[in-house]
C-alpha positions, 0 to 999 in steps of 0.5 A: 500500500502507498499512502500518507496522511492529509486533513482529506484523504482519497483513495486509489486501487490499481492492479499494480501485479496482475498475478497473485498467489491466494493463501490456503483459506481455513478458518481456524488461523488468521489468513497469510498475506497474498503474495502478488508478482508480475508487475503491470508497468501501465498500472503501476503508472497509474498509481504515480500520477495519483500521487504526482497530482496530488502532491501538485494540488498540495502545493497549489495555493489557489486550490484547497490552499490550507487543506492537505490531501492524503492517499491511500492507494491499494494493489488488488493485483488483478484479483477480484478477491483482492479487489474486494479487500481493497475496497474494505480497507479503503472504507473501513481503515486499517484498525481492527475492531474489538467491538460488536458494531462500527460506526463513523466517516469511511477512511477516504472521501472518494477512490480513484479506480479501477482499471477494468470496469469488471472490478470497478462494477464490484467496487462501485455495487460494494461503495454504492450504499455509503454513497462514496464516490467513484471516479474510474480513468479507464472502466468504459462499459456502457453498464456503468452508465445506469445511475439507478445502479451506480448513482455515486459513480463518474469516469474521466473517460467516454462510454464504450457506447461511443467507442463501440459505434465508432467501431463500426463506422471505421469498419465500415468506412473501409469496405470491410463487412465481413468480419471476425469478432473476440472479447472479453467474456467480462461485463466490458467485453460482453457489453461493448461488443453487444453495442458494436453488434448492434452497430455493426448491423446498422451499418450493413457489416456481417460478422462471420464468427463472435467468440469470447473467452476469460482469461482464466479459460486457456481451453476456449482461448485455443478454441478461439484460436482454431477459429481465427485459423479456419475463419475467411474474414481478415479482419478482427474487431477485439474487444478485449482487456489487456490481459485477455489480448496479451493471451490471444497474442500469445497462442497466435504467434506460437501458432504463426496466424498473421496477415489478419486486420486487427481493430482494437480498443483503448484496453489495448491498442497501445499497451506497451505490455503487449510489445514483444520481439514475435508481436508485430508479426501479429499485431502490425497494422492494427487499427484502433481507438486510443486515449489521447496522450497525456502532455502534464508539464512535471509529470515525466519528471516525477514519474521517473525520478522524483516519486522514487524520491519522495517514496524511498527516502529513509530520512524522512521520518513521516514516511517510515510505511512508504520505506517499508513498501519500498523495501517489500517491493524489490520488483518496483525498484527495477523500475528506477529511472525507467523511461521507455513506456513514459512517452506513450502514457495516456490514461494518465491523464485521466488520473490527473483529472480524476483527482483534480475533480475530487479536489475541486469538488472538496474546495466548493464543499469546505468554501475554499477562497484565496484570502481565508482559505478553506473552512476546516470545521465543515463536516465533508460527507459523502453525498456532498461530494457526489453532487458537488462532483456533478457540478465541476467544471474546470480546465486543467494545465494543459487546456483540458475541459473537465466536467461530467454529463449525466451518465457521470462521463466525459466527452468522448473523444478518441485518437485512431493509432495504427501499429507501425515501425519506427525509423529505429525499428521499435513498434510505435503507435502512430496517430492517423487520425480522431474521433470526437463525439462532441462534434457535428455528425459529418466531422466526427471521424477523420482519417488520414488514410494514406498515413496507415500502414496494413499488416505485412508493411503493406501500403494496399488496403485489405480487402474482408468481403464474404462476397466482392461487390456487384458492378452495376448493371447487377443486383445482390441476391442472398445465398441460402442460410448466410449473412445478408453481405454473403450474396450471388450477383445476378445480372439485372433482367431485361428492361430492368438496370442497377446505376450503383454498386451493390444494389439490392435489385433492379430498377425498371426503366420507364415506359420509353425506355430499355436497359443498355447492354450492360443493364446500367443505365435506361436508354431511348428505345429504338422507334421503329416504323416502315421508312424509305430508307430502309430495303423494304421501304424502297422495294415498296416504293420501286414496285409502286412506282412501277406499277404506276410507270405500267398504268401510264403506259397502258393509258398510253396504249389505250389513248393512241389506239382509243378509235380501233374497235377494241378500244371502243368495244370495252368502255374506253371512258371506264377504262380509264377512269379504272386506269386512273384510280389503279395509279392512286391505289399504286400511290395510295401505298405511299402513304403508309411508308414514313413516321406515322404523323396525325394527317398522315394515318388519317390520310393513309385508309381513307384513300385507301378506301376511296380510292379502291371503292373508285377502282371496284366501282369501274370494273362495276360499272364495266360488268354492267355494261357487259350484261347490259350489253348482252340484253341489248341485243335481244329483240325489242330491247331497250335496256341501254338506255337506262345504262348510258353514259351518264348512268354509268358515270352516276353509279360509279359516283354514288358508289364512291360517295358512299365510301366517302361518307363512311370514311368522313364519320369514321374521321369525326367520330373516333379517327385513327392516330398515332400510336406508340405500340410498346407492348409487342417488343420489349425493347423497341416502340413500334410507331403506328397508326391505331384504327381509332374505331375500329368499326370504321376500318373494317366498315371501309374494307367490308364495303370494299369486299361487298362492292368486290362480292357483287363485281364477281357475281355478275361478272361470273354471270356473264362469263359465258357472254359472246367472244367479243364481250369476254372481258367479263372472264377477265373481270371474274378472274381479276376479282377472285385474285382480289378477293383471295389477297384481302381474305388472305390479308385479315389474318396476316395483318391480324398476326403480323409483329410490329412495322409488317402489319404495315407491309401486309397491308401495302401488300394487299394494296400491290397484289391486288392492284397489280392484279386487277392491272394484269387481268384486265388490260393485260389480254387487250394490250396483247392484241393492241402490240402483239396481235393487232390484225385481231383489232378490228371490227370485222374480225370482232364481227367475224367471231359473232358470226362464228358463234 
């Protein structure tokens, strides 16, 4: 124990060894003393800066300026057991009590400690009843942070809840989401990695395996060690204490397991303790969160050469228990001028803070002022020095604010260090960045990645995936019975893209849109229609104009030999008003080539209809004439006159109107129009004309095919008219050719993809067209040009006779 005596007295408890050796327990002898060995160097530090602070406040005029404070400071040597005996003695004192009951002031007015939160969990539930406050430099579980539990304990340092989700951020900020996680199976292992946990998931990391193990468990630590071994994670989050890693460190370097990620916490990532020759093999590279590092002015000094001063001077008679306790502790004197650990020292200050707020807080109780000092005849209890420590707010030397939320803890604020080796070799904790909880959400992490080295000494980030990213154009789709980050990527379907990386599926495109190849992006789909430029529209066009380069010809033929007898024998005037409307039926298959527009699709059927009721009006009004013909010649007959020329004009016209009048009702009423047809392909817009009624459209073909009907049935009639009036064989032959085209055209047209519903159409237009051409001026152009001795009227004469 190290201690001295003042008018206030502030306990300390530190694991100064971390091994103990416990006595035989018997009850029938005064227990032996435990013997303790293995010296903690980090905690014995501790225990120096309690003092170093102390004895600065003694000296300190302007704080407690008539009011010395005293120590008591235990060694619970790693050992809950311990740890509660230190606990006793700080509350009780040292006297042995003779009577039935003991009543009165504890020894000490707070204690300082302790290092891990599992032994500050049972120092603060054993002080709780007496109201003592606690303050811990270094006990980071979140489970202290209930007030209920612990309403008398504070903590110069930040809950592991910060720490914990700070965790996650910075495994998350690297791409890593495929981790390994070990802790301490302990109340600051086992809470804090439940917080991480949590966060982690939040943040879209899986973690492939959580173990635990205590230090007093070798046989689960080597089953922690085989799965790190077998696991495919590179990364380890350790939510370990010091002792529980130094362990771990141990069996992965006698079992060669490097190259893995380690991210640590504050208990460990800048030991000292855990340097040795094999670590860095291990534990090179190591990420973590570390208390910032404590820049006291004096402190370096006192820590190396004036506590040993002050400790073991034999002279001085008041410290006759600090000379025996140099004499007991040959293992602490070795540390006599020892440096090498000062420069990394980080809860020091939180030490040094600790005591500064329990002196500030006795300097508010005892109305401490820099003329009268302090009033010493104030009685200091517990409770007032717990309320009084929840309202200090302080700055200490070195430009720290001390002051404790409601939790009882400071603000968190955390240095990022990574293990790396200095220009001398030796292992050095490097600073590559911060993080501080105080600030705004955006400016709380700050890393300077390039600064880091990864294990291995390499410069190139490590990659812990259970499965590497999906490039957009795909989308992530769970493996059965893994964690949501172990996926397939499958590619996006049809119609359907991904525009980021790892996305957890597939967007459809818009209506007018469709995936591109690499399904990352929705593109324009192509517009098809039946154009000029492209090979059908121009053997369309070459084939129409054709046919109408032949009706100018035969209306050529016909206008020169318009006197010879054949000419006149068939109706010259209706042959050529017919030749006439077959060049606008050839013409009229233009309209349906080019990008569909609102004229364009209302113009396209109804020439169409028109035109062709004009075509089969003619061949009409020809087979009627023929009949008409046929009975004229009968005796006492006069039927021709009812079916002259002005007749047949008229029927020829009242057949077209009536075509024009359905056509205007069908434009008025519900007229085709353009249409984007984006149904028949996925990924195309077929640009068409839709019929708008289609009422109207199969009312204009039905009458065509009523009119065509009729042609044939009278012509079929007069098939077996006298040779000279046999153009109604041709006109038989030619409507069966057009009724079988437009028959066959409904259910072609019906079924037909897209831009060919069109060309069906101007199929039929051609065919029948063509037909109508070919059956019935081709047999006269042949006599015209190739026989033109039978052009005459004695030859067509002749054969009446011959009949």
């Amino acid at each position: 124990m190290l201690s001295k005596e003042g008018d206030v007295m502030i306990g300390g408890a530190f694991s100064i060894h971390s091994k103990i050796t416990s006595p035989s327990l018997v009850f029938t002898e005064k227990p032996k003393r435990l013997r303790c060995s293995s010296v903690n160097l980090r905690e014995f530090r501790f225990a120096q800066t309690m003092i170093f602070a102390i004895e600065e406040i003694n000296k300190n005029s302007s704080l407690l300026r008539n009011v010395s404070i005293g120590y008591r400071i235990y060694d619970n040597c790693g050992s809950t057991l311990s740890s509660m005996r230190a606990v006793m003695a700080l509350i009780n004192g040292d006297e042995w009590m003779l009577g039935k009951s003991c009543s009165g002031q504890s020894a000490v007015h707070a204690i300082i400690g302790e290092s891990e939160s599992s032994s500050t969990i049972v120092l603060s539930q054993t002080t709780g009843p007496f109201k003592i406050p606690v303050i811990s430099h270094s006990a980071t579980c979140e489970c202290l942070s209930s007030r209920t539990e612990y309403p008398s304990f504070f903590r110069t340092i930040a809950s592991d809840f910060y720490q914990s989700r700070a965790l996650a951020q910075l495994v998350k900020h690297f791409g890593w989401t495929w981790v390994g996680a070990v802790n301490s199976d302990s109340d600051y292992g086992n809470n804090g990695m439940a917080i991480f946990l949590a966060a982690a998931q939040e943040e879209g990391v899986c973690v492939e395996y959580r173990e635990r193990f205590h230090r007093a468990e070798p046989e689960k630590l080597l089953k922690v060690v085989d799965v790190i071994r077998k696991s495919t994670a590179r990364v380890i989050v350790g939510f370990l204490a010091h002792v529980e890693m130094n362990n771990l460190l141990e069996q992965l370097s006698l079992h060669n397991i490097t190259g893995r990620q380690f991210i640590g916490v504050e208990a460990w990532i800048t030991a000292n303790s855990l340097v040795t020759p094999t670590s860095f093999a291990v534990l090179g590279g190591s990420l973590g969160f570390a208390v910032q590092k404590a820049n006291i002015s004096g402190m370096e000094d006192f820590l190396v050469k004036g506590f040993w001063e002050f400790q073991c001077k034999e002279a001085n008679q008041d410290s006759m228990i600090n000379t025996t306790f140099c004499k007991e502790n040959q293992d602490l004197m070795e540390l006599i001028d020892y440096d090498d650990d000062v420069a990394e020292l980080r809860y020091s200050s939180n030490i040094y803070k600790a005591v500064y707020a329990v002196a500030y807080s006795l300097h508010n109780i005892l109305k401490c002022s820099n003329i009268q000092g302090c009033d010493k005849k104030v009685h200091v209890t517990h409770r007032q020095v717990v309320e009084s420590l929840k309202q200090v707010n302080f700055t200490i030397k070195n430009g720290d604010r001390v002051w404790f939320d409601s939790t009882g803890a400071t603000a968190a604020r955390y240095e990022v260090v990574n293990w790396q080796h200095g220009p001398d070799g030796s292992v050095q904790f490097i600073p590559v960045g911060y993080y501080d909880a105080s600030l705004p959400p955006g400016q709380r992490f700050v890393l300077k990645t390039e600064a880091i080295v990864w294990p291995g000494g390499s410069k190139e980030l490590p990659v812990s995936v259970c499965s590497v990213s999906c490039h957009p154009g795909t989308h992530k789709v769970l493996q059965k019975g893994k964690p949501v980050c172990c996926y397939d990527c499958m590619p996006c379907a049809e119609g359907e893209i991904s525009n980021t990386t790892d996305s957890n599926d597939c967007k459809k495109c818009p209506g007018e849109y469709w995936s591109n190849q690499n399904r990352d992006a929705c593109i324009l789909k192509n517009v098809e229609f039946l154009s000029f430029t492209e090979f059908m529209g121009k053997i369309i066009v070459f084939f129409t104009f054709f046919g109408v380069l032949l009706n100018l010809i035969v209306a050529a033929l016909f206008l020169i030999k318009k006197d010879t007898p054949l000419i006149k024998a068939n109706n010259s005037e209706l042959s050529f008003l017919l030749l006439i409307s077959l060049t606008l039926c050839f013409l009229c298959s233009l309209t349906f080539i080019g990008q569909p527009s609102e004229w364009s699709c209302m113009l396209r059927h109804t020439a169409f209809g028109i035109t062709f009721v004009l075509c089969i009006s003619c061949i009409l009004g020809k087979t009627i004439v023929v009949l008409m013909a046929f009975k004229a010649t009968l005796p006492g007959s006069n039927v021709m006159k009812w079916f002259g020329p002005v007749q047949q004009r008229l029927s020829v016209l009242a057949f077209t109107l009536i075509q024009v009048l359905i056509c205007i009702l069908w434009l008025t009423i519900n007229p085709p129009f353009p249409y984007k047809n984006m149904n028949h392909y996925k990924d195309k817009i077929i640009l068409e004309c839709a019929l708008g009624s289609p009422v109207g459209f199969w009312a204009v073909l039905g009458y065509i095919g009523l009119l065509a009907m009729l042609c044939f049935v009278l012509a079929f009639l007069a098939r077996k008219l006298p040779d000279n009036f046999n153009e109604a064989k041709f006109i038989t032959f030619s409507m069966l050719i057009f009724c079988a085209v437009w028959l066959t055209f409904i259910p072609a047209y019906v079924s037909s993809p897209g831009k060919f519903t069109v060309a069906v159409e101007i199929f039929a237009i051609l065919a029948s067209s063509y037909g109508l051409l070919f059956c019935i001026f081709a047999p006269k152009c042949y006599i015209i040009v190739i026989k033109p001795e039978l052009n005459t009227k004695k030859h067509l004469m002749g054969k009446i006779q011959s009949k």
